[in-house]
N, CA, C, O and CB atoms as a CASP TS submission, in Angstrom:
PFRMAT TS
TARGET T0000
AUTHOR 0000-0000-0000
METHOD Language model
MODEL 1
PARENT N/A
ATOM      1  N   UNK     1    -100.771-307.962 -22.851  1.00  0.00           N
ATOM      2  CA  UNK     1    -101.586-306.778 -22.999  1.00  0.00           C
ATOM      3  C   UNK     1    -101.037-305.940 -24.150  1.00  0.00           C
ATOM      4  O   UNK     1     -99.864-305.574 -24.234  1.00  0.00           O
ATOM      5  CB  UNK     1    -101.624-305.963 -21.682  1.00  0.00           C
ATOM      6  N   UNK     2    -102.009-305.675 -25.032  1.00  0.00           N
ATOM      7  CA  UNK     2    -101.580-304.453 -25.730  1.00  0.00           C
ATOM      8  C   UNK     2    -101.741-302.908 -25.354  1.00  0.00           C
ATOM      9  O   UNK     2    -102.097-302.539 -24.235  1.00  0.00           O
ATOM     10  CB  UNK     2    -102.144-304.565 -26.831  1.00  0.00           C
ATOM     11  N   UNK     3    -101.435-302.028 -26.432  1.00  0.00           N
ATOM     12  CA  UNK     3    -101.975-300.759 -26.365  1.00  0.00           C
ATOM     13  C   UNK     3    -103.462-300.490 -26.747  1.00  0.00           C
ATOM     14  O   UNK     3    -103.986-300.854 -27.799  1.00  0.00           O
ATOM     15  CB  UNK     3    -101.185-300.007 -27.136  1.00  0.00           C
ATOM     16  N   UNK     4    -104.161-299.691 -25.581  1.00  0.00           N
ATOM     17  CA  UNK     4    -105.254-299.431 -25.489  1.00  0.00           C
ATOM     18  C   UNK     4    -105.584-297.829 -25.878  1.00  0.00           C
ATOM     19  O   UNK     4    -104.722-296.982 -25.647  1.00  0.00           O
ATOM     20  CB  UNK     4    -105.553-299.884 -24.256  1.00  0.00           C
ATOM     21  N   UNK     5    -106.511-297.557 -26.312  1.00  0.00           N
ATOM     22  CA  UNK     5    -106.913-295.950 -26.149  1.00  0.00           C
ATOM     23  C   UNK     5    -107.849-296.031 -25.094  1.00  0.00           C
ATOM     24  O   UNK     5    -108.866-296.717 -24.994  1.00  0.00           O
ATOM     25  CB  UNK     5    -107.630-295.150 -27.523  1.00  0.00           C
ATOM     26  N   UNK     6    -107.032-294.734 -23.870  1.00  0.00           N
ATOM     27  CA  UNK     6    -107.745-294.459 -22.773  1.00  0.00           C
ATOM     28  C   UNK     6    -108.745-292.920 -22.816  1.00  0.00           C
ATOM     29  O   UNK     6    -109.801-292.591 -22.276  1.00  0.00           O
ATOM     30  CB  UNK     6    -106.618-294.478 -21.646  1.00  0.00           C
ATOM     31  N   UNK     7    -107.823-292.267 -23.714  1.00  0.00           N
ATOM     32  CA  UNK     7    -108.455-290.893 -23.477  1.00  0.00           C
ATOM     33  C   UNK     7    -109.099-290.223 -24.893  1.00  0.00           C
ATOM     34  O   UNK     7    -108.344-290.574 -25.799  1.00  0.00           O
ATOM     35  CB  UNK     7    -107.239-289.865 -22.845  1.00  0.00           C
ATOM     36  N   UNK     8    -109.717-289.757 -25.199  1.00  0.00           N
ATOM     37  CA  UNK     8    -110.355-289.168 -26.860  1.00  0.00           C
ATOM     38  C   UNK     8    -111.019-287.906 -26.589  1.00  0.00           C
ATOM     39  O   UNK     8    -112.238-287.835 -26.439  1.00  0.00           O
ATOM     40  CB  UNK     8    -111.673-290.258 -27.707  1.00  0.00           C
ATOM     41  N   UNK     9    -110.015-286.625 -26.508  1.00  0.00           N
ATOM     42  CA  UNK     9    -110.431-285.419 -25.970  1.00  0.00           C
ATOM     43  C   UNK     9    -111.577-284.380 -27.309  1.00  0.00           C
ATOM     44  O   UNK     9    -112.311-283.396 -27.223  1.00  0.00           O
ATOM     45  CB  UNK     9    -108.783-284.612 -25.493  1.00  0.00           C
ATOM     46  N   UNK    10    -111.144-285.322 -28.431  1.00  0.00           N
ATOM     47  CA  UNK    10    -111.547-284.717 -29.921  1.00  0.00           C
ATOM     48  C   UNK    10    -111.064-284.093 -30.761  1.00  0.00           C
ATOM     49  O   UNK    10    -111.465-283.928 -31.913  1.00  0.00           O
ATOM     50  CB  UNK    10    -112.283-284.094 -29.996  1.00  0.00           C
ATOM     51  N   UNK    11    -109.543-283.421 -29.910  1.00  0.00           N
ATOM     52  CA  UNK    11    -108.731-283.069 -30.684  1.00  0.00           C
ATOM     53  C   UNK    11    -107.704-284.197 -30.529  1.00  0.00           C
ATOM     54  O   UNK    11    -107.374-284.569 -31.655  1.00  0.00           O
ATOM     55  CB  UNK    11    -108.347-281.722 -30.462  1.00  0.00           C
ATOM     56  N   UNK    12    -107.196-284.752 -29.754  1.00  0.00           N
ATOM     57  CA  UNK    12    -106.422-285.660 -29.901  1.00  0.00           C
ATOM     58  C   UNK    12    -106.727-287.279 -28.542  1.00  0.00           C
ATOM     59  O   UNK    12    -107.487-287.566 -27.617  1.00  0.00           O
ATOM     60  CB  UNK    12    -104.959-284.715 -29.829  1.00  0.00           C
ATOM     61  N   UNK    13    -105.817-287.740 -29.120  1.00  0.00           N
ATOM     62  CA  UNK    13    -106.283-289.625 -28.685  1.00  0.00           C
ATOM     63  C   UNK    13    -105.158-289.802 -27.755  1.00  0.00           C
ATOM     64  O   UNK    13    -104.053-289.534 -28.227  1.00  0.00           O
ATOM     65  CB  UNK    13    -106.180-291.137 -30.225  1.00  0.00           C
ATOM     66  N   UNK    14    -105.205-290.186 -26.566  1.00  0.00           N
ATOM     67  CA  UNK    14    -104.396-290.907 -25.790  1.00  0.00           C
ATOM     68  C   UNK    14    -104.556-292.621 -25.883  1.00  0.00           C
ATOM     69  O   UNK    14    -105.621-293.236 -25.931  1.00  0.00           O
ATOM     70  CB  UNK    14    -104.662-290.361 -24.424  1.00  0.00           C
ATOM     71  N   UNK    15    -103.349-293.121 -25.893  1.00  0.00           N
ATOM     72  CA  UNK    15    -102.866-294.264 -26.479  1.00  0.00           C
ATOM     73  C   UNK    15    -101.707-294.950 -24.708  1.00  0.00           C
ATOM     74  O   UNK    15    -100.742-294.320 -24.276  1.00  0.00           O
ATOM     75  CB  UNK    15    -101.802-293.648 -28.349  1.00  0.00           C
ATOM     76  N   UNK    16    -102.110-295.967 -24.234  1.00  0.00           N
ATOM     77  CA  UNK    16    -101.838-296.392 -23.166  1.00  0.00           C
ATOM     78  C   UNK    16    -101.013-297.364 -23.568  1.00  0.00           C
ATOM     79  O   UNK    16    -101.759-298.167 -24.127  1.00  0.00           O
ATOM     80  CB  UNK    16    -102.834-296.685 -22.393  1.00  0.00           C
ATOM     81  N   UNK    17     -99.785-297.822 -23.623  1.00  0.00           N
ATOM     82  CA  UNK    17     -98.710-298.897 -24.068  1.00  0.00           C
ATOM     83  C   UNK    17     -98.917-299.619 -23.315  1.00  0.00           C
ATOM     84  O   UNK    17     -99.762-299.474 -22.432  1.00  0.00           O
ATOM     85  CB  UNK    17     -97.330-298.699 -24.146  1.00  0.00           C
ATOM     86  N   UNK    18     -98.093-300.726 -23.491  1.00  0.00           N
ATOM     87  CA  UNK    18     -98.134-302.196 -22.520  1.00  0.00           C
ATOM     88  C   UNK    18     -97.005-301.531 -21.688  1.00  0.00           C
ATOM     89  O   UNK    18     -97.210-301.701 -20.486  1.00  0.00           O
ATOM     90  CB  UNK    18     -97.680-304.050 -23.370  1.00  0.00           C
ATOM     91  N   UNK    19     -95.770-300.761 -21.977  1.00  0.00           N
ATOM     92  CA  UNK    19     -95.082-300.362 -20.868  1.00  0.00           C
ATOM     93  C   UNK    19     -95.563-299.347 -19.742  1.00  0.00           C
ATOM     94  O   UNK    19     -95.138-299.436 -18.590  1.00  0.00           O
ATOM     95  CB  UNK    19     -94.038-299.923 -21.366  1.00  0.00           C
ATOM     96  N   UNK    20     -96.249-298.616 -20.044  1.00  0.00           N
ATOM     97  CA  UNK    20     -96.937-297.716 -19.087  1.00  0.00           C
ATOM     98  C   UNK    20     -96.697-296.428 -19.887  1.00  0.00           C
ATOM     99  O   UNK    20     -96.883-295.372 -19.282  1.00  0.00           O
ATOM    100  CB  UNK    20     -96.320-297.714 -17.470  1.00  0.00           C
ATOM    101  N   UNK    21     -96.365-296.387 -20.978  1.00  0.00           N
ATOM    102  CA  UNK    21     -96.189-294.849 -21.261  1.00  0.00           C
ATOM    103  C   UNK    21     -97.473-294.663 -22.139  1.00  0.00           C
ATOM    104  O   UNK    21     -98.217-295.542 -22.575  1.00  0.00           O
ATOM    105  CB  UNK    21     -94.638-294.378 -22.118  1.00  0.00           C
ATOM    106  N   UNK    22     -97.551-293.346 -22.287  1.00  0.00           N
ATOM    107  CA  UNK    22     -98.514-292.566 -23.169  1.00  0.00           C
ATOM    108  C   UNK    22     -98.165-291.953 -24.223  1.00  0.00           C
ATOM    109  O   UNK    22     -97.379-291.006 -24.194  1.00  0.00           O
ATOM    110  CB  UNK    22     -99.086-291.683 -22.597  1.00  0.00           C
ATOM    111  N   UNK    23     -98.859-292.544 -25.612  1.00  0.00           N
ATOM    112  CA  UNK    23     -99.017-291.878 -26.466  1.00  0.00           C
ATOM    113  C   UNK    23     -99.897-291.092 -27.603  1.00  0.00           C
ATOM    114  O   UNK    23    -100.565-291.756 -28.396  1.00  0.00           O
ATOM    115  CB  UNK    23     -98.582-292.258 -26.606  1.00  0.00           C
ATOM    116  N   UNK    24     -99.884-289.927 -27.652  1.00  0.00           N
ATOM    117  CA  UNK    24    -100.825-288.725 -27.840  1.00  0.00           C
ATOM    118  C   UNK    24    -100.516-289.108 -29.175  1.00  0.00           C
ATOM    119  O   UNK    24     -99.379-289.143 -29.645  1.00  0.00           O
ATOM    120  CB  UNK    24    -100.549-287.069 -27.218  1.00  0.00           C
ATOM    121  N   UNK    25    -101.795-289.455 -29.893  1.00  0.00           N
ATOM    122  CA  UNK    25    -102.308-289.664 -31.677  1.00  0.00           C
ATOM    123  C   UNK    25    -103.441-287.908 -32.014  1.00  0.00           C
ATOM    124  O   UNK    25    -104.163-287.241 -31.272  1.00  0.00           O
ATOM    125  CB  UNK    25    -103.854-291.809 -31.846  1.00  0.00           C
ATOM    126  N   UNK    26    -103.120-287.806 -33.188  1.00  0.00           N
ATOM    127  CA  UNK    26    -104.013-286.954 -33.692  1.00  0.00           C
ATOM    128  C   UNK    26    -105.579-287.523 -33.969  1.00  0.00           C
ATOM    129  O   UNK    26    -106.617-286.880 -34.127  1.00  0.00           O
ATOM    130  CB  UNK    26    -103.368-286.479 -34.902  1.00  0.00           C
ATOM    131  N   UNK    27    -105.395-288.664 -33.967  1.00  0.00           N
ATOM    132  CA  UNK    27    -107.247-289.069 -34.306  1.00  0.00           C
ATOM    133  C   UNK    27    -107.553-290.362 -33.997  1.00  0.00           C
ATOM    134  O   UNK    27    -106.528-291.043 -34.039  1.00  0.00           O
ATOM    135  CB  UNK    27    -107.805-288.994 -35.987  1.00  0.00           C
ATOM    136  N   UNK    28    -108.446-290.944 -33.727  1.00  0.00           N
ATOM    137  CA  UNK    28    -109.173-292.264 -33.256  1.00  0.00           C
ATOM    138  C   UNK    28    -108.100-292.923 -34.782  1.00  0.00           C
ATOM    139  O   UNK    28    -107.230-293.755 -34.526  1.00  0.00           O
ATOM    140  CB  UNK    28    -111.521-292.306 -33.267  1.00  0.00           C
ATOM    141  N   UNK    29    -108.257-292.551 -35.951  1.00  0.00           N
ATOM    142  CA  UNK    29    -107.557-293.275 -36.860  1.00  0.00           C
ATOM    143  C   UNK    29    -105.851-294.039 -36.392  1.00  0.00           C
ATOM    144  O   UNK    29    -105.341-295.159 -36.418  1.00  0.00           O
ATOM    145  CB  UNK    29    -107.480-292.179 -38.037  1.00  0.00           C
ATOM    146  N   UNK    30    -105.509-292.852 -36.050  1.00  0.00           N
ATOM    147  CA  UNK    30    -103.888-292.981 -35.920  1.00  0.00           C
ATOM    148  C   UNK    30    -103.759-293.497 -34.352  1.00  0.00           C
ATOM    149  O   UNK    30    -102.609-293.640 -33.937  1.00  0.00           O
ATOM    150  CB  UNK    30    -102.958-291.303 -36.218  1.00  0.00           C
ATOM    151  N   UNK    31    -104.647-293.731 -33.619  1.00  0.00           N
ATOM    152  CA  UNK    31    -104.910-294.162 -32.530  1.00  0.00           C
ATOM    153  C   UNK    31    -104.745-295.510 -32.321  1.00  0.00           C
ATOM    154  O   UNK    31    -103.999-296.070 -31.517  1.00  0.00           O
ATOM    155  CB  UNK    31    -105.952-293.816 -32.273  1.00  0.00           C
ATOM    156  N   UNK    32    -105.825-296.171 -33.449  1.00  0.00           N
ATOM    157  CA  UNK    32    -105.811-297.694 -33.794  1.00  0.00           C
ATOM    158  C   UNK    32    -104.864-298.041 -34.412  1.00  0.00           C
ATOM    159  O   UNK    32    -104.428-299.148 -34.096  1.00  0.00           O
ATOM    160  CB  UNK    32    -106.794-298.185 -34.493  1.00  0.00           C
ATOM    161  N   UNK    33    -104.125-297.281 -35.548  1.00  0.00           N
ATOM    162  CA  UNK    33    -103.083-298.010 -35.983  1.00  0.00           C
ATOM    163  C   UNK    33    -101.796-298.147 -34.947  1.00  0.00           C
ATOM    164  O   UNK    33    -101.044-299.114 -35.066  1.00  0.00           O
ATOM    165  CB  UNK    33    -102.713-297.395 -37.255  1.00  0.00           C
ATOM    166  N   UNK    34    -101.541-297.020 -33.798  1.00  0.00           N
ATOM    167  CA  UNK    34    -100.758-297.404 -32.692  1.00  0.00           C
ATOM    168  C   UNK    34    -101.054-299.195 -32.255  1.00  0.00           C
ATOM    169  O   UNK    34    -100.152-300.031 -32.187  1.00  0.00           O
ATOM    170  CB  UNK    34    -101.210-296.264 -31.415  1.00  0.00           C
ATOM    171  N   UNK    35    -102.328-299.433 -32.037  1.00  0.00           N
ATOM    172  CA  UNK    35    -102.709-300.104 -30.974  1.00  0.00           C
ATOM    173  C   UNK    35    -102.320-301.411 -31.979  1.00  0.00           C
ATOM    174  O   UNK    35    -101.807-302.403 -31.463  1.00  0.00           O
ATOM    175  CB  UNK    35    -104.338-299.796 -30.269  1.00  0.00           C
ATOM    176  N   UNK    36    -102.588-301.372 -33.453  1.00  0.00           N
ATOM    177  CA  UNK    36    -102.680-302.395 -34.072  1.00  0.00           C
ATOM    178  C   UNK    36    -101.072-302.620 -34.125  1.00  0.00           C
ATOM    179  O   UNK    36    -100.720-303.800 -34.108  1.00  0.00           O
ATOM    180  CB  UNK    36    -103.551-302.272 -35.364  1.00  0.00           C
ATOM    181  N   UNK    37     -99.934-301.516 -34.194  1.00  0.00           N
ATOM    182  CA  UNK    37     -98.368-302.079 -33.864  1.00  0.00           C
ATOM    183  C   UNK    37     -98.402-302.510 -32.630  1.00  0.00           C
ATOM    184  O   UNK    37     -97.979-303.644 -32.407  1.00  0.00           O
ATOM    185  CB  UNK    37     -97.138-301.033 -33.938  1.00  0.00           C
ATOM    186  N   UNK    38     -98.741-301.974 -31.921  1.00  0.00           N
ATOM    187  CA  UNK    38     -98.684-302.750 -29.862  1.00  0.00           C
ATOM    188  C   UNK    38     -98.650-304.391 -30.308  1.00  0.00           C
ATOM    189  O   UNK    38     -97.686-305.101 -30.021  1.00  0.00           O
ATOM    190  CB  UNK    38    -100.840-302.359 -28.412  1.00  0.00           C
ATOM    191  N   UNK    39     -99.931-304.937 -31.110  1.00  0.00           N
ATOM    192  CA  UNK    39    -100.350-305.906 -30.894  1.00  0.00           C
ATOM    193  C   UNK    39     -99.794-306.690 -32.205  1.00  0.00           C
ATOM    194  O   UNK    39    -100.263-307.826 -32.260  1.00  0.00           O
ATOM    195  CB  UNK    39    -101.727-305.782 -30.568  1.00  0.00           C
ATOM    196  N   UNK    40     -98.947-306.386 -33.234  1.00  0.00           N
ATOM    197  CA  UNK    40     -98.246-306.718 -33.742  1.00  0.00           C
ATOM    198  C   UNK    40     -96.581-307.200 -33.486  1.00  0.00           C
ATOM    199  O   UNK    40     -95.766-308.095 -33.709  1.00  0.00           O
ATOM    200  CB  UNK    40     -98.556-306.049 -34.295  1.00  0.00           C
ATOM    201  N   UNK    41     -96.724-306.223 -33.015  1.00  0.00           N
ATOM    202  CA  UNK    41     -94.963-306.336 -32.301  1.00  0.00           C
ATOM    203  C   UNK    41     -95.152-307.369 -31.060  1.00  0.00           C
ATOM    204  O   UNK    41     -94.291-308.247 -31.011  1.00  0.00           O
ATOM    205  CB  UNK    41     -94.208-304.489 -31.493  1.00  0.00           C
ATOM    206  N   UNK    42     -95.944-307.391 -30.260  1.00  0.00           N
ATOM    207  CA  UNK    42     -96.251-308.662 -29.357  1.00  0.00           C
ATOM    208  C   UNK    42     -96.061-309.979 -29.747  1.00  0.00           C
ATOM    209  O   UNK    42     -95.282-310.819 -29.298  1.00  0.00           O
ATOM    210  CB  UNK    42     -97.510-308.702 -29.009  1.00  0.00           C
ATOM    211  N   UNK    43     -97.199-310.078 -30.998  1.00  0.00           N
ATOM    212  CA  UNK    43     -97.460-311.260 -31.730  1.00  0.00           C
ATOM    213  C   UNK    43     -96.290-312.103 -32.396  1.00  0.00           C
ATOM    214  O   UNK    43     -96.190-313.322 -32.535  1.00  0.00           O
ATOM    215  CB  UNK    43     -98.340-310.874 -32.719  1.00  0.00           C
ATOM    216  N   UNK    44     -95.353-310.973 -32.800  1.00  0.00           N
ATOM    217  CA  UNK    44     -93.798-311.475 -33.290  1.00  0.00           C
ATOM    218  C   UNK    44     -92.790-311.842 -31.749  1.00  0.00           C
ATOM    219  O   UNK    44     -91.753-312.503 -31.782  1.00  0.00           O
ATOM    220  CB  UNK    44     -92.903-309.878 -34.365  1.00  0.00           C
ATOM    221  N   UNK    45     -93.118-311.513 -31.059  1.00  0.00           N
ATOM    222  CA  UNK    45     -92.423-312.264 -29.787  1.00  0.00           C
ATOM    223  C   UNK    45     -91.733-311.063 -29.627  1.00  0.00           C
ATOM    224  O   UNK    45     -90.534-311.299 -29.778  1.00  0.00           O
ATOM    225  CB  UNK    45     -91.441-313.787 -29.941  1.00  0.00           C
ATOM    226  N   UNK    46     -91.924-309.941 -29.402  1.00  0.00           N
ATOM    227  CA  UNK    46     -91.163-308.804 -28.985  1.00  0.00           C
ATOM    228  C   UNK    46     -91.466-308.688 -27.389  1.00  0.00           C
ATOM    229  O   UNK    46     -90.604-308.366 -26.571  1.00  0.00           O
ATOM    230  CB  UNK    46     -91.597-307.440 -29.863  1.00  0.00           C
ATOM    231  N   UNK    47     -92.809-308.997 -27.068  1.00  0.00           N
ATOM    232  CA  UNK    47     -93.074-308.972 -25.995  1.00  0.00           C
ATOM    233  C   UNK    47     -93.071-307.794 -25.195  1.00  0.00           C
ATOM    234  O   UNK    47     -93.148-306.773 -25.879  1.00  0.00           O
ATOM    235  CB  UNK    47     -92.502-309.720 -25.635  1.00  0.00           C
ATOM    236  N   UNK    48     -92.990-307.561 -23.669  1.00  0.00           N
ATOM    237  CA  UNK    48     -93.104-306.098 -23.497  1.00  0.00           C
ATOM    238  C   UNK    48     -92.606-304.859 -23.879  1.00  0.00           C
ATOM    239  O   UNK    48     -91.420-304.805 -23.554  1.00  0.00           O
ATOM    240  CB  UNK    48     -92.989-305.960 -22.687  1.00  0.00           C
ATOM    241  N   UNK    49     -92.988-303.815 -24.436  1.00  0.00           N
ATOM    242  CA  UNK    49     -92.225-302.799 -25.907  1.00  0.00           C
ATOM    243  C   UNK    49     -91.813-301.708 -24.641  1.00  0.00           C
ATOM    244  O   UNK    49     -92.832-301.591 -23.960  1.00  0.00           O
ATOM    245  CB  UNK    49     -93.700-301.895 -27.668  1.00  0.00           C
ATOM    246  N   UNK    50     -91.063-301.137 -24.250  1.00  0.00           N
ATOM    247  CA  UNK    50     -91.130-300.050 -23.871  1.00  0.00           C
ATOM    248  C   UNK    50     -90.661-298.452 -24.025  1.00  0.00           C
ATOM    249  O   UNK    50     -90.581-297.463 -23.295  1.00  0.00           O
ATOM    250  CB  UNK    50     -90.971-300.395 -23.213  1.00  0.00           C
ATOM    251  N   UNK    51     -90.507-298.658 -24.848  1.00  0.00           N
ATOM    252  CA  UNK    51     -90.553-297.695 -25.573  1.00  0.00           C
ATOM    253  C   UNK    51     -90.782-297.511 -27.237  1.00  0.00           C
ATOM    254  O   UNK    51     -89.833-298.053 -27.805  1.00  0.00           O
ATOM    255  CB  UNK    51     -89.599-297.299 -25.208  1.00  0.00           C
ATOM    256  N   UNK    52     -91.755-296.908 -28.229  1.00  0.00           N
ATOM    257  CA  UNK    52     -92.042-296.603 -29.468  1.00  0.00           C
ATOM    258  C   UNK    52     -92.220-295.275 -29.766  1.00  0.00           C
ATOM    259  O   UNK    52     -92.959-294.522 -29.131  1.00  0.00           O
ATOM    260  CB  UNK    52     -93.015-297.225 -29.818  1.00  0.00           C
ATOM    261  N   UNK    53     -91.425-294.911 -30.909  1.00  0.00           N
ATOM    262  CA  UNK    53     -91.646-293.869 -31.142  1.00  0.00           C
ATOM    263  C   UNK    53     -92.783-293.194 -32.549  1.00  0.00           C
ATOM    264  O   UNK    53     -92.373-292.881 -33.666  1.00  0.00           O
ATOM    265  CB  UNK    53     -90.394-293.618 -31.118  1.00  0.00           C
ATOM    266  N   UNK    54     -93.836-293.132 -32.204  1.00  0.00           N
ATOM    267  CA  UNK    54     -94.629-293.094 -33.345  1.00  0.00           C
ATOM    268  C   UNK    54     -94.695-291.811 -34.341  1.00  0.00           C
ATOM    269  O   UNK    54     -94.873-291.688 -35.553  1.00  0.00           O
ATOM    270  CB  UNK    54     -95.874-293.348 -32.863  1.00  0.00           C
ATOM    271  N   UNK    55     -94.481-290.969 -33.328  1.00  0.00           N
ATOM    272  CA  UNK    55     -94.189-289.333 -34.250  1.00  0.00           C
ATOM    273  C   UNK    55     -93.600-289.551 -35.709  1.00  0.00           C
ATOM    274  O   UNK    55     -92.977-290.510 -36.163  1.00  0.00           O
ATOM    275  CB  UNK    55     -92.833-288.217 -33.387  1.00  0.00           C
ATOM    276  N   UNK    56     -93.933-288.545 -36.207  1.00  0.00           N
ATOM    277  CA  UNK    56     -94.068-288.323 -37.645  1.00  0.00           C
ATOM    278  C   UNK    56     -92.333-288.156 -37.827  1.00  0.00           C
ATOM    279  O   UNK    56     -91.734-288.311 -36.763  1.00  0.00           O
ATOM    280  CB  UNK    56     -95.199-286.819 -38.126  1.00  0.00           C
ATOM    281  N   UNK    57     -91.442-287.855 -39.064  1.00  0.00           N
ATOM    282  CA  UNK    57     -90.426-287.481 -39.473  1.00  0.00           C
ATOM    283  C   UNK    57     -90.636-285.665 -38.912  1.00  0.00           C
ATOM    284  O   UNK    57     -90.198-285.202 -37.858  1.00  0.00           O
ATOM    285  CB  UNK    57     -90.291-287.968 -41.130  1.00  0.00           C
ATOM    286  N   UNK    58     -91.257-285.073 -39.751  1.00  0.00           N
ATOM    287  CA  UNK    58     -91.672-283.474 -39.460  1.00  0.00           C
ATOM    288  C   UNK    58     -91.395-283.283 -37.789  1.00  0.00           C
ATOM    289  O   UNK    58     -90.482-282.642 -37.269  1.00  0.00           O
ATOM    290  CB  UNK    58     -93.582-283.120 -39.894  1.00  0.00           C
ATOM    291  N   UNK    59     -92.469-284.041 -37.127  1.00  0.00           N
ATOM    292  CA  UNK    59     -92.428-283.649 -35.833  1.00  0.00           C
ATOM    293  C   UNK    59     -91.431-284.255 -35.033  1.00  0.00           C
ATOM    294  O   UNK    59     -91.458-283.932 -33.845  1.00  0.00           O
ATOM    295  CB  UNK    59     -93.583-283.831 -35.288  1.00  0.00           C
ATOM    296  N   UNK    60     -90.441-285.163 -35.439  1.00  0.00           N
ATOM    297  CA  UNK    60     -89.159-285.302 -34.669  1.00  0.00           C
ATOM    298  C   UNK    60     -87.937-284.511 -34.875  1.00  0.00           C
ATOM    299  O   UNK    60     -86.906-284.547 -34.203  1.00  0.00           O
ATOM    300  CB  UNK    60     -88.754-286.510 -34.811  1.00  0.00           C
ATOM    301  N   UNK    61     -88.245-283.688 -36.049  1.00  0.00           N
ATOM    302  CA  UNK    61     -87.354-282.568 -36.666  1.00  0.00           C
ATOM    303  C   UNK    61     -87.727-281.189 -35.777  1.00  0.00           C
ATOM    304  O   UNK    61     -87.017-280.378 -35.183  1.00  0.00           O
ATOM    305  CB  UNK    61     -87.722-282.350 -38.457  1.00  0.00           C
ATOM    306  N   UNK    62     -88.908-281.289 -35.933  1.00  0.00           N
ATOM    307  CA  UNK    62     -89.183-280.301 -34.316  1.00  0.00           C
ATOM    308  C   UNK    62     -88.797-280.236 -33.332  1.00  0.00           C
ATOM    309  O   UNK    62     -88.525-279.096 -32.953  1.00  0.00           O
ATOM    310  CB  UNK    62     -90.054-280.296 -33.697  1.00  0.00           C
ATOM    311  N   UNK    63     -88.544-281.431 -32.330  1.00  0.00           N
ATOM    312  CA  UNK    63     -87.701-281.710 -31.098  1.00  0.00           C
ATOM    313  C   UNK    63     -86.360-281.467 -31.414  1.00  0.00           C
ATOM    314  O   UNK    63     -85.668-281.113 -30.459  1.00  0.00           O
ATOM    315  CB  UNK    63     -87.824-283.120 -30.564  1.00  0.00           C
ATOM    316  N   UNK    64     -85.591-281.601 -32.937  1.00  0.00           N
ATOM    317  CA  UNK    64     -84.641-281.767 -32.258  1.00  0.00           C
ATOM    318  C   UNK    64     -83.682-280.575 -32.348  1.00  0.00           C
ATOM    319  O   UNK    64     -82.634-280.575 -31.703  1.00  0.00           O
ATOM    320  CB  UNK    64     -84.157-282.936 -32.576  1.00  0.00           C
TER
END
């Protein structure tokens, strides 16, 4: 299984991992390109991912 988009509120995209976590994209764009690493990183034999961190540089400078 890859990553799916479950939720598309219009301001932002929920993104469903193969591990069970959720990740919040700014747009159907950045949504698919999540889903298209899910299913990339699979394809190379990574197999179940559980954890990715997709956030930007900017916004991990925020957290920290």
């Amino acid at each position: 299984m890859t990553g799916h988009i479950i939720r598309n509120t219009g301001s932002a995209v929920t993104v469903q991992m193969p591990s069970g976590d959720q990740v919040e994209a700014k747009s159907v764009i950045e949504a698919l390109d999540i889903v298209d690493q899910s299913r990339s990183l699979q394809q190379e034999g990574f197999g179940q991912i559980n954890t990715l961190d997709f956030r930007t540089e900017a916004e991990k400078a925020e957290l920290a």
